[in-house]
KOLFIZA-798977 format. One record per residue (C-alpha): residue in one letter; x negated, y, z negated. Coordinates in steps of 0.02 Angstrom, whole numbers, padded with zeros to 5 digits, always signed. Last residue first. Example, Ala and Ser with C-alpha at 12.3 -4.5 7.8 and 13.67 -1.06 7.14 Angstrom:
residues 2
s-00684-00053-00357
a-00615-00225-00390
This chain:
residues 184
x-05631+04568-01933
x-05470+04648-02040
x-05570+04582-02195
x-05712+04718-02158
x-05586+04855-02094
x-05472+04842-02268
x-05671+04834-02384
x-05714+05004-02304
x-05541+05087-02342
x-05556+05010-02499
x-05720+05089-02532
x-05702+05240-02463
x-05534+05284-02575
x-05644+05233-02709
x-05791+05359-02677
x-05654+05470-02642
x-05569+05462-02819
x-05751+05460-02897
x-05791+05632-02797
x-05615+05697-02873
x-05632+05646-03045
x-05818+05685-03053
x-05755+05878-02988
x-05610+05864-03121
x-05732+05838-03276
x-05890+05944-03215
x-05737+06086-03202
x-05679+06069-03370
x-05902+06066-03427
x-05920+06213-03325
x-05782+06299-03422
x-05817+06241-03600
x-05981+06303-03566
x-05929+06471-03527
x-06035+06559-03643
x-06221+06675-03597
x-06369+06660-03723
x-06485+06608-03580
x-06569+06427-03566
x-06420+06302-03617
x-06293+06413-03532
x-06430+06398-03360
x-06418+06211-03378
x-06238+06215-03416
x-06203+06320-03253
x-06303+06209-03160
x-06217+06055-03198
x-06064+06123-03164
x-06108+06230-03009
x-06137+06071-02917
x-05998+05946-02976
x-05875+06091-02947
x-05965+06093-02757
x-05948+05898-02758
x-05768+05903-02816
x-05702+06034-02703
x-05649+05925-02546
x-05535+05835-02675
x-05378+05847-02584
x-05398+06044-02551
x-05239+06077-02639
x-05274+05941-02768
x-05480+05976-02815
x-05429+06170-02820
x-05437+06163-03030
x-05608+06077-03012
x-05685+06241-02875
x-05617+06351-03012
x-05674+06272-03144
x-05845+06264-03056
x-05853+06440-03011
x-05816+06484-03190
x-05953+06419-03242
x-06079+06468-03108
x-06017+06642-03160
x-06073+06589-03338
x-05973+06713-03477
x-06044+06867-03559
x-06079+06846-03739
x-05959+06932-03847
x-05975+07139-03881
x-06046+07194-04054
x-05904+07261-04161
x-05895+07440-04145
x-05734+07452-04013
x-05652+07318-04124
x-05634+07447-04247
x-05725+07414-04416
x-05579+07385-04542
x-05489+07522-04645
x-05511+07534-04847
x-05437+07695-04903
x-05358+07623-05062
x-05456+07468-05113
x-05432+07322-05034
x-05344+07188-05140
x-05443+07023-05191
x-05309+06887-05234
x-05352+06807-05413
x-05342+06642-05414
x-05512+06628-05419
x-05530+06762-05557
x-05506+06648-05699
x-05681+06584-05687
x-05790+06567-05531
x-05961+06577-05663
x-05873+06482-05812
x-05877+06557-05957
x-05689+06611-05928
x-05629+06452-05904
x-05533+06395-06044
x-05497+06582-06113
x-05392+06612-05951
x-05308+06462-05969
x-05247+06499-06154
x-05203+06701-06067
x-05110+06611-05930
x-04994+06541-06069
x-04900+06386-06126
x-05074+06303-06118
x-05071+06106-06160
x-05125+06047-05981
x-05272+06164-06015
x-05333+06104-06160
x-05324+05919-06120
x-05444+05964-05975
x-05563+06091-06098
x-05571+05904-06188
x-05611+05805-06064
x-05745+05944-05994
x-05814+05947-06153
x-05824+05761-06174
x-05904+05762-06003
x-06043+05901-06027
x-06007+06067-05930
x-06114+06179-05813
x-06191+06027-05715
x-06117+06111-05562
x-05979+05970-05553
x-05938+06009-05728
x-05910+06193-05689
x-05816+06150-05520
x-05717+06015-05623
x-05688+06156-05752
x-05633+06266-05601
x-05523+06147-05542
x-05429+06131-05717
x-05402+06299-05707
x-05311+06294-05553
x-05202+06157-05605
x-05178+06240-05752
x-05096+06381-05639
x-04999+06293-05509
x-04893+06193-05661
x-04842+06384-05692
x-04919+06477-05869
x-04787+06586-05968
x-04852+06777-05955
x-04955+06822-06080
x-05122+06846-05972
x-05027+06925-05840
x-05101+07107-05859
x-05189+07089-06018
x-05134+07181-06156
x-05152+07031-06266
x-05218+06874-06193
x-05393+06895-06250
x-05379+06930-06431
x-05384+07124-06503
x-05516+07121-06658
x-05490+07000-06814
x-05525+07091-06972
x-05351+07050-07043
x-05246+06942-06913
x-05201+06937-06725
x-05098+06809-06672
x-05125+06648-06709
x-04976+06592-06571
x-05080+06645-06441
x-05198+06496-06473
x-05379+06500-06519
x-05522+06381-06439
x-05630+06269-06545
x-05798+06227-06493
């Protein structure tokens, strides 16, 4: 398949070529843009789309290509062709659904945010809220697991600080039991 150049030009019988009256397609092509082309013939060969020696030689092509229109013609049988560089511009008019009709987010685990608080208050309260943030953790994320409500991230934060605090105490209780033993 052999692929014309710009420099051709348009001769007797020959209709209007590609890269004429384009928008962009003569401009001089940027580094940026053959390698942009030459991902979408490694998409095309990648999709089974291309054979290898076609692919080399579309590849050679495009490294070649003084202009955007040459690149353009490389891929445009290709199904993402040239347009993937292409940023898509909302038409005229165009406004965004409000966030007022978007459907509303899950509502969040009061069990959940029991237990972060209950793990946050572990150092004022010297750890006396671990086992409640324990508690509520677990059975927060049970009851996130059943229902479609969020706030796991929160039962699991305070899950993490309560366990801190109730294996802080278990320790504490241990040395404190070990210090009366060898004191005997």
């Amino acid at each position: 398949m052999s692929y014309p150049t710009p420099w051709q030009g348009q001769g007797q019988g020959q209709g209007p070529q590609p890269w004429h009256g384009q928008g962009g397609a003569s401009m001089l092509a940027a580094t940026a843009d053959r390698e942009r082309a030459v991902d979408v013939l490694r998409a095309g060969f990648a999709e089974g789309r291309l054979r290898e020696d076609e692919l080399e030689k579309r590849i050679a092509r495009a490294y070649d290509a003084r202009t955007v229109g040459e690149l353009m013609l490389l891929v445009a049988d290709l199904p993402q062709g040239p347009q993937t560089a292409v940023v898509q511009v909302p038409p005229p008019g165009f406004r965004p659904v409000p966030p007022t009709f978007l459907p509303a987010p899950p509502p969040t685990n009061g069990k959940a945010v029991g237990s972060l608080v209950c793990g946050l208050l572990i150092v004022p309260t010297l750890g006396l809220t671990g086992i409640p943030a324990v508690i509520l953790g677990h059975t927060a994320r049970a009851e996130i697991r059943r229902s479609d409500e969020g706030g796991d991230g929160l039962a699991l934060t305070g899950l993490v600080f309560g366990w801190l605090a109730v294996s802080a105490w278990t320790l504490f209780l241990m040395l404190l039991v070990v210090a009366g033993v060898s004191s005997n």
